[in-house]
N, C-alpha and C positions, 0 to 999 in steps of 0.2 A: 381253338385250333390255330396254331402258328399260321401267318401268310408266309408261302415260302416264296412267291410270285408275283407280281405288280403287272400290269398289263395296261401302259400307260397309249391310249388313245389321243391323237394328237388333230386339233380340225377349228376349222372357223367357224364361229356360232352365227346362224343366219336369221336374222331380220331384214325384211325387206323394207326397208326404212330406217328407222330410231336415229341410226349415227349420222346418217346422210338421205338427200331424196332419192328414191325410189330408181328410179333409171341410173343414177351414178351408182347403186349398189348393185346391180345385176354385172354390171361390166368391172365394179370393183372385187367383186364374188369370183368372177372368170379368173380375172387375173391371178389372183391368190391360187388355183386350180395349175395354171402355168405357171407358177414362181414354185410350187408344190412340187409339181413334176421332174422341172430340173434339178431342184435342190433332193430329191431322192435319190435320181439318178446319180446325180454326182456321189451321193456318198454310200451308195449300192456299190458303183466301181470303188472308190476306195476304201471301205470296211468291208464291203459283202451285205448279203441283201438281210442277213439276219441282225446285224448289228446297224444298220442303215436307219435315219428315220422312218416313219411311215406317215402318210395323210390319208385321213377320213372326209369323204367329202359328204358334209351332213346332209345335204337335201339335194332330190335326184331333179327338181326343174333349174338350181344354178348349172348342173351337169347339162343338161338339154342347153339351156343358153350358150355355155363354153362351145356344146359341141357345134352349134349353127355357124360361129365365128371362128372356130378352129381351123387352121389348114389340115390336107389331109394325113402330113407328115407327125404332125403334133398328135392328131388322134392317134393315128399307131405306135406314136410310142406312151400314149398313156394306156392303149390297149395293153402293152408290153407292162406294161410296171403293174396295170392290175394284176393281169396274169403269174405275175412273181410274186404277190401279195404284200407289193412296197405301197397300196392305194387300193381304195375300198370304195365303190360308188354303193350308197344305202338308200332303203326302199321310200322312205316317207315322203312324198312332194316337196314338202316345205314343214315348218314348225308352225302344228294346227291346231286350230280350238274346234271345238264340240259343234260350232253353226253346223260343220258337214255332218250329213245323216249317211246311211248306207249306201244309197247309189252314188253320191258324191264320192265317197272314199273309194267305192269300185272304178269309178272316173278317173279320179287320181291317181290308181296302182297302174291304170292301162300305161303309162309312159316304162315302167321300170319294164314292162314287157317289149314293147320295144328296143328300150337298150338291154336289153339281154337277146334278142333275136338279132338285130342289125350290127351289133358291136359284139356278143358274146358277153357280154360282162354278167359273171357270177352274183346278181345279187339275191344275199342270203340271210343280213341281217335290217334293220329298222332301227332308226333309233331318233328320239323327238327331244330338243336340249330347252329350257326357262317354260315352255308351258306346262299348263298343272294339272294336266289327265284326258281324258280318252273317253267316246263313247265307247260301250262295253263290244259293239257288236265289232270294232277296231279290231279285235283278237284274233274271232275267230277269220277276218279276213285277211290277214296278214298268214295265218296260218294256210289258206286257200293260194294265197301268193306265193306259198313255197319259202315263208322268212322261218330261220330258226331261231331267231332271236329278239324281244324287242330292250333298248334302253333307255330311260328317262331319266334325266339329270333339271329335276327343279330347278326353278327359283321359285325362292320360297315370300319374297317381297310382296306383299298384297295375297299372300295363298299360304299351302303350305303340301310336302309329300307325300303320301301312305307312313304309315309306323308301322315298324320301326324305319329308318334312313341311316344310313345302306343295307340294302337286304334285297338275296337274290331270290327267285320265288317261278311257280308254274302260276302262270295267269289262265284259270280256267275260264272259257267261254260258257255261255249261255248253252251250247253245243255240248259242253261236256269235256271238249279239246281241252287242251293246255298249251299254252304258249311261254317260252320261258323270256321270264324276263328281267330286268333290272331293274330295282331302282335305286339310282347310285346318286350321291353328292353334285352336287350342283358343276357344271361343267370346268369350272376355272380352280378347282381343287387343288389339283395336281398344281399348279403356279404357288397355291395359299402354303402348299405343305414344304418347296424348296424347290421341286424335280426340274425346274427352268432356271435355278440359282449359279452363280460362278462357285461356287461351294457348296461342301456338304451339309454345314452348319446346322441352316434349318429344318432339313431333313429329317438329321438323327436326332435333333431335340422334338418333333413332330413325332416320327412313325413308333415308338413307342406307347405315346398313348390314343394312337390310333389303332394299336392293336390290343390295348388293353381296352378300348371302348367297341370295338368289334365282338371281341368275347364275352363283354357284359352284354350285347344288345342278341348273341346267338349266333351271330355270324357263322355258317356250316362250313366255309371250301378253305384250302390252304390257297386260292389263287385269288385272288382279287381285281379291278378294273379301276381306273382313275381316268379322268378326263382334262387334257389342259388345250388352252390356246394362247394365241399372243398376246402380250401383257396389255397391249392397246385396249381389247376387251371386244365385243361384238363387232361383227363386222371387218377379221383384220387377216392377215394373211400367215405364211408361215413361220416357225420362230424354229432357228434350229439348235437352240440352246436344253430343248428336250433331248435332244437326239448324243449332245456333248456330256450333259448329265448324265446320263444312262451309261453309255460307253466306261466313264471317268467311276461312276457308281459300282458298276459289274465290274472292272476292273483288279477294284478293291478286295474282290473277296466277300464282301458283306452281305451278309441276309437283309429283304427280300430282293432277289433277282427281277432287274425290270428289264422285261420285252417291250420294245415299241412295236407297239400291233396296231390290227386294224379290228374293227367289231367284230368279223368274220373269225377273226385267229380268236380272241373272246370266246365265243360261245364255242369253237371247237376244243378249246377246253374245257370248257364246264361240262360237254354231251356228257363224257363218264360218271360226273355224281348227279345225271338227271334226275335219278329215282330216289334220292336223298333228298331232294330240295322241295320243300312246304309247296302246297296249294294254298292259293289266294282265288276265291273266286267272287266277282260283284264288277261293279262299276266302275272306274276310275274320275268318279266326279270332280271338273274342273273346278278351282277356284276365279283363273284371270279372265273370265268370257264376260266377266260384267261389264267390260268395259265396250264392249259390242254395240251398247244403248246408247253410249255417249256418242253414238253417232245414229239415235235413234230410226230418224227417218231415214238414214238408205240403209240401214241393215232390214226396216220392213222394207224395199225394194227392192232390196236384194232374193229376199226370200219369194216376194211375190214372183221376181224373174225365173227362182229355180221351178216354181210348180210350174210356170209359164210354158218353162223349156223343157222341164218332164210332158205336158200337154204336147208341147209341138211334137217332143218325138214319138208319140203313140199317134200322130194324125202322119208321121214320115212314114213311118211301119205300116198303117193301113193303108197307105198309099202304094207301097211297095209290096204288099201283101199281093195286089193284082199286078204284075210286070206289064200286063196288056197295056194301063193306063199311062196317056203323057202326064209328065213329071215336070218335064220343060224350066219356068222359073225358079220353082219350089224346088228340084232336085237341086239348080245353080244354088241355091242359099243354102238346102243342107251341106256340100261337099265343101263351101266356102265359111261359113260363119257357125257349123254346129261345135266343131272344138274349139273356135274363140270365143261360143258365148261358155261351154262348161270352164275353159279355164279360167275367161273371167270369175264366173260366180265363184271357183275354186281358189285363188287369188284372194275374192273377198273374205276364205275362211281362215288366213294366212293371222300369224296373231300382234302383225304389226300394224298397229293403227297411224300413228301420228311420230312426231322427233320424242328425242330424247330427253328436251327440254320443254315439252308442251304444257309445263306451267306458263310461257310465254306466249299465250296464246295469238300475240297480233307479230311475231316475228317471225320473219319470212322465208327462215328455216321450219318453224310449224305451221304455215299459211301451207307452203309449198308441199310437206308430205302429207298434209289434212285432204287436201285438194288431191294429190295422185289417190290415194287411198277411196274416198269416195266416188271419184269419176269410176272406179270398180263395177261401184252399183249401178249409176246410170249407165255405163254401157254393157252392162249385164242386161238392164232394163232394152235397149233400144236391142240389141243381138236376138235377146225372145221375142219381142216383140214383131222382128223381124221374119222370127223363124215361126213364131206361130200364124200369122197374118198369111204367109206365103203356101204354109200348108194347108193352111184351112179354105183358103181362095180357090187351090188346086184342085181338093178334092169336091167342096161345091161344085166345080164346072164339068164334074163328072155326073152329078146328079139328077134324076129326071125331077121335073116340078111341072107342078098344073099353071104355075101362071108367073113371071120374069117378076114380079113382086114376093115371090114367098121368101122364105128363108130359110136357112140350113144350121143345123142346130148337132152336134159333135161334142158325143161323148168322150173323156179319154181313160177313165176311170175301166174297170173290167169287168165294174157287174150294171146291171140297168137299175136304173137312176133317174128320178124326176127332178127337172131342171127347170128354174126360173129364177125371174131376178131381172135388175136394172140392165139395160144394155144401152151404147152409144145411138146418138141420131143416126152417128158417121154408118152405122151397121143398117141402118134403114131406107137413107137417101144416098144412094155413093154418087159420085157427081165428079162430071168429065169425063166422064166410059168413051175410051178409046177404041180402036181399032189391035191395039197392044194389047190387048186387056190386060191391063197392068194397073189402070189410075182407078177402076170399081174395085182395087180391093181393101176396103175398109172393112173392119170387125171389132168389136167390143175385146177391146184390150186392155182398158183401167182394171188392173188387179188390185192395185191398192194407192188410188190418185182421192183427197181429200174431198174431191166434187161428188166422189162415189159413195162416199160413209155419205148413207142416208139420202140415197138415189133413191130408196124407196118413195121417197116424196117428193125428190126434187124435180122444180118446174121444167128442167132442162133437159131430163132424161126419159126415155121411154120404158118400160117392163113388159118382159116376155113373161105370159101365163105360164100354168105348169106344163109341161111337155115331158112324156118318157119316151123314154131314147137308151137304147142295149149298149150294154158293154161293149166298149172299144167300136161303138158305130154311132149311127147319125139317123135324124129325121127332118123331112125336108117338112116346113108348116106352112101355115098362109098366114099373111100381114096380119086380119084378125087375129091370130095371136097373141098382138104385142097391140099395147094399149098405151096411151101419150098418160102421164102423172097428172099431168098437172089438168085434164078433165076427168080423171076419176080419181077426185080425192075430195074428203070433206077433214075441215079442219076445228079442231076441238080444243078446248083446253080440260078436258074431262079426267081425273084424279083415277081410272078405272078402265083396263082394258079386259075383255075375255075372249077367249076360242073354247074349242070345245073340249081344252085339257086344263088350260093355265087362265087363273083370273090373278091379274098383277096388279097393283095399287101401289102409286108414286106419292113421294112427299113433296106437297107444290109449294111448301114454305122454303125447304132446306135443299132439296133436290135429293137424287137417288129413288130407290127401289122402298116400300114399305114390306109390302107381301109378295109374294110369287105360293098362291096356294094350287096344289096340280088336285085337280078334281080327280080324276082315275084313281090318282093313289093314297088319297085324302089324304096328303101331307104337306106341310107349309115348308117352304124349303127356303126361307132366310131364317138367319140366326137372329131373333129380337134382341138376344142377351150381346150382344158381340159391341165394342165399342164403337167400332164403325156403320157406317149405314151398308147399304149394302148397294154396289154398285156407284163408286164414290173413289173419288179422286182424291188422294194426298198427297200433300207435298212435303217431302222430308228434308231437312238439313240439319247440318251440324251447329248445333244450338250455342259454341260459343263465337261469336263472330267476330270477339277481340285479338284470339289468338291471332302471334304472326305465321303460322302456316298450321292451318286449322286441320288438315288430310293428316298430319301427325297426331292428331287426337283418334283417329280412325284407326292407324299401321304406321308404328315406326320403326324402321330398320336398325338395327346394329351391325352393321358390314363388317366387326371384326370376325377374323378365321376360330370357328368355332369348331368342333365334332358334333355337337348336337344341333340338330335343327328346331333353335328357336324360334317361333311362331310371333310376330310382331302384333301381330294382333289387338285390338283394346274393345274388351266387350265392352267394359261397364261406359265406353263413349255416351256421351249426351245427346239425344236428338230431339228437336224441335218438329212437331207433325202437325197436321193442320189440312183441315178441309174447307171446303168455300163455305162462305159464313151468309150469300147472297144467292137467292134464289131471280134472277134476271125475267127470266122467257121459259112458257113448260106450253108445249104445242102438242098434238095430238094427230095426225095425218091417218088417215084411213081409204086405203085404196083396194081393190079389188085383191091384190096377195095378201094383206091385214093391214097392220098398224103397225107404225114407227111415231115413237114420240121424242120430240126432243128437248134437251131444258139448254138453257144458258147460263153457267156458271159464275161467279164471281172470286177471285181469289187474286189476292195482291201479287203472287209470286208466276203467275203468267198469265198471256192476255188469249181471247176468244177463246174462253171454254165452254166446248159444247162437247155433251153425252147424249147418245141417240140409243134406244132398245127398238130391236126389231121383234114382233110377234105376228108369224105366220098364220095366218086364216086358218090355214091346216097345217099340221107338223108339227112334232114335238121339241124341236129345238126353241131357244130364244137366243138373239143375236144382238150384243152389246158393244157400240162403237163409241169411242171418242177422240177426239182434236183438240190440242188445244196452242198457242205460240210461245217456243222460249223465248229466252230474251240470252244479254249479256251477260247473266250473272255469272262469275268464278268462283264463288264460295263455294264450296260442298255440297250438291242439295241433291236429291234424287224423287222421282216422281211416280206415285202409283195407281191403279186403279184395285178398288181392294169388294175382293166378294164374298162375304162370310154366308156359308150353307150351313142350313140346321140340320146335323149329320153327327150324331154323337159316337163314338168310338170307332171314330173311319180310320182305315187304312188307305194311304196316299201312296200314289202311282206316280209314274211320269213320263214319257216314251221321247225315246232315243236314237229311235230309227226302224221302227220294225219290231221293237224291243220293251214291254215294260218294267220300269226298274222300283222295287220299291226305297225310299229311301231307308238309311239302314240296313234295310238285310238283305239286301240285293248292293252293298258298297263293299269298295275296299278297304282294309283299317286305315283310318285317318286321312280319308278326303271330304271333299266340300260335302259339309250338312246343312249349311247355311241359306244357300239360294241354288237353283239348278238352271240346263238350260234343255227344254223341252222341244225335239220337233213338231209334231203335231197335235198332241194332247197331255192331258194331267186329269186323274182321274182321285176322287175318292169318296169312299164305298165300305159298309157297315155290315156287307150281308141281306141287310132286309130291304134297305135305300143306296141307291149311289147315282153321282151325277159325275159327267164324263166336259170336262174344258177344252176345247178345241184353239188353237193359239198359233193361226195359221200365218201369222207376219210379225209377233212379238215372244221373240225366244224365253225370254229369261222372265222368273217368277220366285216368290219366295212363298211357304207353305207353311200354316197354322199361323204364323205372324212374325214382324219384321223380324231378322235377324241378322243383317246385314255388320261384318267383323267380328260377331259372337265365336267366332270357332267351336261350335257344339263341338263334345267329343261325342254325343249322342243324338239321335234326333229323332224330337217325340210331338205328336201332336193334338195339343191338347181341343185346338177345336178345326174344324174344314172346314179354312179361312186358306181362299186362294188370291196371292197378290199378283196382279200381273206387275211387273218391274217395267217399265217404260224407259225413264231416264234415269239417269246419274251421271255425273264429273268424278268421281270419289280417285280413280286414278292421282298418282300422284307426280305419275310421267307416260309418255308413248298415248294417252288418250288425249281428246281434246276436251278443253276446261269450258265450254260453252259449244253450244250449235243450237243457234239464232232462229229460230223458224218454225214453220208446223211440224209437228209431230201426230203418229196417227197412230190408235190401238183398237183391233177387234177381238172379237172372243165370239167365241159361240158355246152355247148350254145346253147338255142334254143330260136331265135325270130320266132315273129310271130302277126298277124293282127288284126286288133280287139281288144276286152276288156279282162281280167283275167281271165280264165277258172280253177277252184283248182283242176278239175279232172285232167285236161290236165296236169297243174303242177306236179300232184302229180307221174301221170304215169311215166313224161319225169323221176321225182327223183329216182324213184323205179327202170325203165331199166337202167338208171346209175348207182345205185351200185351196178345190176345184169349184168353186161357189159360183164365181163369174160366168156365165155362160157364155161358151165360145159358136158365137152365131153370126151368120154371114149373109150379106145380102145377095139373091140370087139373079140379080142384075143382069151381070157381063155378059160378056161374049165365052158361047158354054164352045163343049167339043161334043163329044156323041153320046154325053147323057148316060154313059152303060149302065148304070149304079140307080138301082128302085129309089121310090120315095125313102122308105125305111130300109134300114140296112145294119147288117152286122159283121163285120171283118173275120174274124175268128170266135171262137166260146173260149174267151181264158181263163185260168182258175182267179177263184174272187171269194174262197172260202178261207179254210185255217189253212191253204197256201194260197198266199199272195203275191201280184204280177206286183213287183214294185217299177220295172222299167217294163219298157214296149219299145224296140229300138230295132230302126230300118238300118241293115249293112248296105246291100245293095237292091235294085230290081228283083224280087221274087228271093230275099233273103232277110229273114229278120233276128234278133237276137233279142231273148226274153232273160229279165233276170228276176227268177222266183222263190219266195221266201216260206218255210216252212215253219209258222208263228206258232207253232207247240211242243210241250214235249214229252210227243208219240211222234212216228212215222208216221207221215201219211202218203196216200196216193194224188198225184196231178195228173189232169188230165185236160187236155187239148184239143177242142172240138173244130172240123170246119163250118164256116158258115159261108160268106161270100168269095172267102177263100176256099182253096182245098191243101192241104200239105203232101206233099208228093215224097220228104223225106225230112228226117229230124233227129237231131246229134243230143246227147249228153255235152253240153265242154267247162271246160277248166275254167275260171274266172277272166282268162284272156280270151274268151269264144275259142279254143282251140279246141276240135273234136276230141273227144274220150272216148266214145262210144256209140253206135249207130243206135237208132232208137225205133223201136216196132211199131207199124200205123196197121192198125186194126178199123174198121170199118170208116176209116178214114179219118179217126182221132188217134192221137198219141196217149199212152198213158205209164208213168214210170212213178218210181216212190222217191218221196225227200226224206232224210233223218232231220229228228228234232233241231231245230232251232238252226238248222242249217241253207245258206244259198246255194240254190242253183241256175245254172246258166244253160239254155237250150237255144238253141242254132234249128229254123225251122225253112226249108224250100218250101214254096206255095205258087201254085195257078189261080187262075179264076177258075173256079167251084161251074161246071156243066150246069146250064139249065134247059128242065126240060122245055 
């Protein structure tokens, strides 16, 4: 079909970083925003608004920034030019990778409701430029956002985009919706093809056989979309040599007619051939998130921070659940630091890691954006840390206790839950209890600090027995409880451990796992035949180490202007793999919750490695930690922990956010088959046997075996061999080519009989990275106790709907955001317990009422469609006792 239309998109591509540090691009972002403005303006009054440039302002937090520093004159008139459609503000936060799960991205949409309430601003479309794809559950909330459009413009450097490229398409949700969307040519096209030239040259030697390549590949609409910016490249301002081309173009006469539009003008032409255009439905698996590990240790602090901060906000909610209760300190932390700890941790999903040059690793343009980048996560870390300590203290001093030694133990999870595990001295002895009661509040806050892999033993920590403790509530214990390690532990070097499921046998020559046979199901569940051991550290690199730039043996680009999206890729790469060949230290610790053993590793290519398995006295999980320290190197190298299960014809899962996806048939044509990145588990499962990986602080993993630049077009697996990916350098720019230091990885294992259960999955993922028990000493200085030993805030749902958030608005107002993880309708239902709810909304994804919702005997109960969120807004008192 002829293009008889171009619809050239004109906008600055945003990285928060690459070209410059981090704070000079937020203000160099603004400005470009103001150079935009006027330059439309000016040439709205002298062409008219239709033949006038236009600017796309690709991400809606450089807009938040402009607007803080804008005067109010400057707003109004970019209110003004929106409104005429010479300027587009679009939905996406920033240009994001897959670390965000579901609540994160509901996090992130809340700002665009804002500027559409405070400013008006129509935002209607989405659109994410060089990242390589999208969790799946993306769609359907984007579509909850009210967007009608989303578009993606690859880069295809180190990845690659759905096939065909370009092609327009309904992105169906898990939901069954559809989202329309694009995926169009990498953003700087429209520059490669002429449409920014002082002539038409390249143009008309170009758009011919780009229309003769559109027809071969099926292309359906006569209108099309291209994307340009300033020739500078990422990071630049406006060029209005688009706007002269177009003019000078249309002038002529010439077929296709280009519009300078904005994404909005876009999709309002496509609406009429909706029901022409292909369904696409599956995953949008990214290819660039590998690069996430190269900064191993704070992206597991990162993640530890977001459970942290999910934690804190179910202990703000149950606090506000009773309005009678003082809030006092804890209220002061929520209204001041709970949206600067979600934006940090959102910030850290942003897909700029490092410069542009970070082959250079000790120059002070990569020092300096390595360092803003990371400080992310620590103050992600110190914000939750803040906000959980503060709520947890709060609600302690509401509770009654038999004696100023117990302790208070808070659940945040929805369903009841036995809790135990390592805890801080600091949570036992607080020390300097003031008259503020401010300085007793100490609580077990290492979610993922190096001292804690294999607190199970260690001499410097205490353990809390097992304790149950209800959904979204708490139980106050007494000190016996919690018992000192280091007098109830006996120490072995014993080849054998057993509980009453699992008898596991370690290799004490080589290290790793020999057996893990589960007695219940009489099945041995390591793979003997698998090359690897099982529970075993490798270390990968690039095996020629003469080359002069060895990452080209991996992906190498040819930057010429192409039509087709060639894939740089080199599977047949060489890699050098290697496990410790020194078996050091293999100890044995057994304490009252079971046994943790641990070995000390040997391996030339980093130093202190140690692997620790936990096995619970009781419980069917088994819990596999390790450490070990990089060093300097820049070669190539990536590092794994690899665990081959004896699982013959398994089908492999991986969860996404709420979401299981299978590889393959749950993707879209032509994204990452090669390695994934997983929120909370990975599962895979035969039908008869399956075991469920839990991967609550290290995203990224590759499944059946390495495949790291392979470009599968397919993805099969031959045996259920899960790698967790820890580290890598393989970047070849914007990551950093070393980071020096510890590194930490856990995992948690649960087999089990029978077929794929996603509830089951999803639960096991949720109590693993609620592992740490958040428990307080009941020390301080209390107020009036109102609150029993045991307690439960509300009964929220904890079945195939699930509460993924718990989130206090204000005093006696909360806001739940609930997932309905099947696909049938089902019923939720809302019970009071300590609370009562006195009234309860349906709303829209921005808490805005929809709907008033009926309380019947004093619960709420309304239905979810398949695979869809919802959002309830709940008023509550303290629940009458008799």
């Amino acid at each position: 079909m002829p293009i008889e239309t171009i619809y050239l998109i004109h906008h600055s591509h945003t990285d928060i970083g690459f070209t410059g540090d981090q704070p000079m691009i937020w203000e160099l972002q603004a400005r470009f925003i103001t150079q935009a403005l006027e330059q439309v303006e000016r040439e709205a009054e002298r062409f008219g608004a239709e033949q006038a440039s236009h600017w796309t302002i690709e991400t809606a937090a450089i807009l938040e920034y402009w607007l803080r520093h804008a005067s109010a004159r400057e707003i109004d008139r970019l209110i003004a030019a929106e409104r005429a459609g010479l300027m587009e503000v679009t939905a996406m936060l920033l240009n994001l990778t897959p670390l965000y799960d579901t609540v994160q991205h509901v996090e992130a949409l809340q700002l665009i409701h804002r500027l559409r309430q405070e400013y008006g601003f129509n935002i209607r479309s989405a659109m994410n430029c060089d990242v390589n794809g999208h969790n799946w559950p993306l769609a359907d909330l984007l579509l909850d956002a009210g967007i009608d459009g989303f578009s993606m413009a690859i880069n295809h450097h180190f990845g690659g985009p759905p096939e065909p490229r370009p092609a327009i398409f309904r992105w169906q949700a898990s939901s069954g919706r559809a989202l329309l969307a694009f995926n169009g040519w990498q953003y700087g096209k429209a520059n490669e093809f002429g449409l920014a030239d002082e002539n038409d040259e390249s143009f008309l030697r170009w758009w011919p056989q780009v229309e003769r390549f559109l027809e071969q590949t099926g292309y359906p609409l006569p209108i099309f979309m291209l994307q340009g910016i300033h020739p500078y490249g990422d990071n630049a301002g406006f060029y209005p040599k688009f706007g002269e081309f177009a003019r000078r173009w249309n002038a002529s006469g010439r077929s296709p007619r280009i519009v300078l539009a904005t994404p909005r003008q876009w999709w309002q032409a496509v609406a009429p051939f909706r029901e022409q255009i292909a369904i696409w439905r599956g995953d949008w698996t990214d290819y660039w998130n590998f690069g996430c590990i190269s900064t191993a240790r704070e992206t597991a602090i990162e993640r530890a921070a977001r459970s942290r901060l999910t934690s804190a906000d179910s202990m703000f909610a149950a606090l506000n659940s009773l309005p009678d209760l003082s809030t006092g300190w804890a209220q002061r932390s929520f209204s001041l630091f709970r949206h600067a700890a979600w934006q940090t941790i959102n910030l850290w999903g942003e897909h700029t890691w490092s410069a542009d040059g970070a082959g250079g690793p000790w120059r002070d343009d990569t020092l300096s954006q390595t360092n803003h980048k990371t400080n992310l996560a620590y103050r992600a870390h110190s914000y939750s840390q803040l906000l959980h300590r503060d709520a947890l203290a709060e609600i302690a001093r509401q509770a009654a206790r038999n004696s100023s030694d117990d302790l208070f133990v808070f659940n945040p999870l929805p369903w009841q839950r036995t809790i135990s595990g390592p805890v801080s001295h600091l949570t036992l002895h607080p020390r300097g209890l003031t008259h503020d009661d401010l300085a007793g509040r100490h609580y077990q806050g290492h979610f993922c600090e190096p001292t804690e892999i294999g607190a199970h033993r260690s001499d410097e920590h205490f353990s809390l027995l097992p304790v149950s403790v209800p959904g979204l509530g708490y139980a106050v214990v007494p000190r016996s409880q919690v018992f000192k390690t280091r007098e109830q532990t006996t120490v072995s070097e014993t080849a054998e451990i057993e509980n009453q499921r699992y008898k596991i046998v370690f290799n004490r020559e080589k290290g790793g796992v020999v057996s893990i046979y589960d007695k219940h199901l009489e099945h041995e569940w390591v793979d003997a035949g698998s090359p690897y051991p099982f529970f075993m550290f490798v270390h990968e690199q690039v095996a020629d180490r003469a080359h002069p730039f060895p990452r080209h043996l991996l992906n190498q680009m040819d930057w010429r202007t192409s039509l087709e999206t060639i894939r740089a890729w080199k599977p047949n790469w060489r890699a050098l793999r290697t496990i410790p060949q020194h078996l050091l230290t293999h100890q044995v610790y057994h304490t009252p919750l079971g046994w943790s053993m641990e070995q000390t590793l040997s391996h030339p290519a980093v130093e202190n490695l140690k692997i620790r398995l936990f096995l619970p006295a009781e419980g069917d999980f088994i819990e596999c930690e390790a450490e070990w320290q990089m060093g300097l190197e820049t070669h190539p190298e990536a590092t794994y922990l690899v665990f081959p299960f004896n699982l013959p014809n398994a089908t492999a899962r991986f969860d996404v956010g709420g979401l299981a996806v299978r590889p393959q048939d749950d993707q879209l044509p032509g994204v990452n088959r090669d390695y994934f990145t997983t929120q909370k588990w990975v599962d895979f499962c035969n039908n008869q046997f399956g075991v469920t990986i839990a991967t609550p602080i290290n995203p990224m993993c590759q499944l059946g075996d390495f495949h790291f630049a392979h470009n599968q077009a397919r993805f099969t697996l031959p045996r259920a061999t899960f790698l967790g990916w820890i580290t890598n350098n393989y970047w070849e720019c914007n990551f950093p080519y070393h980071q020096p230091g510890t590194v930490i990885a856990r995992y948690r294992i649960q087999p089990y009989a029978g077929g794929f259960d996603e509830l089951r999955a999803y639960r096991f993922g949720m109590e693993s990275a609620f592992a740490q028990p958040a428990c307080q000493h009941m020390g301080e200085i209390t107020v009036q106790q109102s609150l029993p030993l045991q307690g439960q805030f509300l009964q929220l749902p904890a079945g195939e709907i699930q509460t993924l958030q718990t989130r206090a608005i204000e005093p006696g107002k909360l806001s739940l955001r609930l997932l309905n993880i099947t696909d049938r309708e089902q019923t939720a239902v809302i019970e009071p317990r300590l609370a009562r709810i006195t009234r309860a909304w349906a709303c829209d994804l921005f808490d805005q009422p929809l709907s008033e919702l009926t309380i019947s005997d004093g619960s709420v109960s309304f239905s979810i469609p398949p695979r869809r969120l919802q959002t309830v807004q709940l008023e509550t008192i303290r629940t009458e006792t008799p």
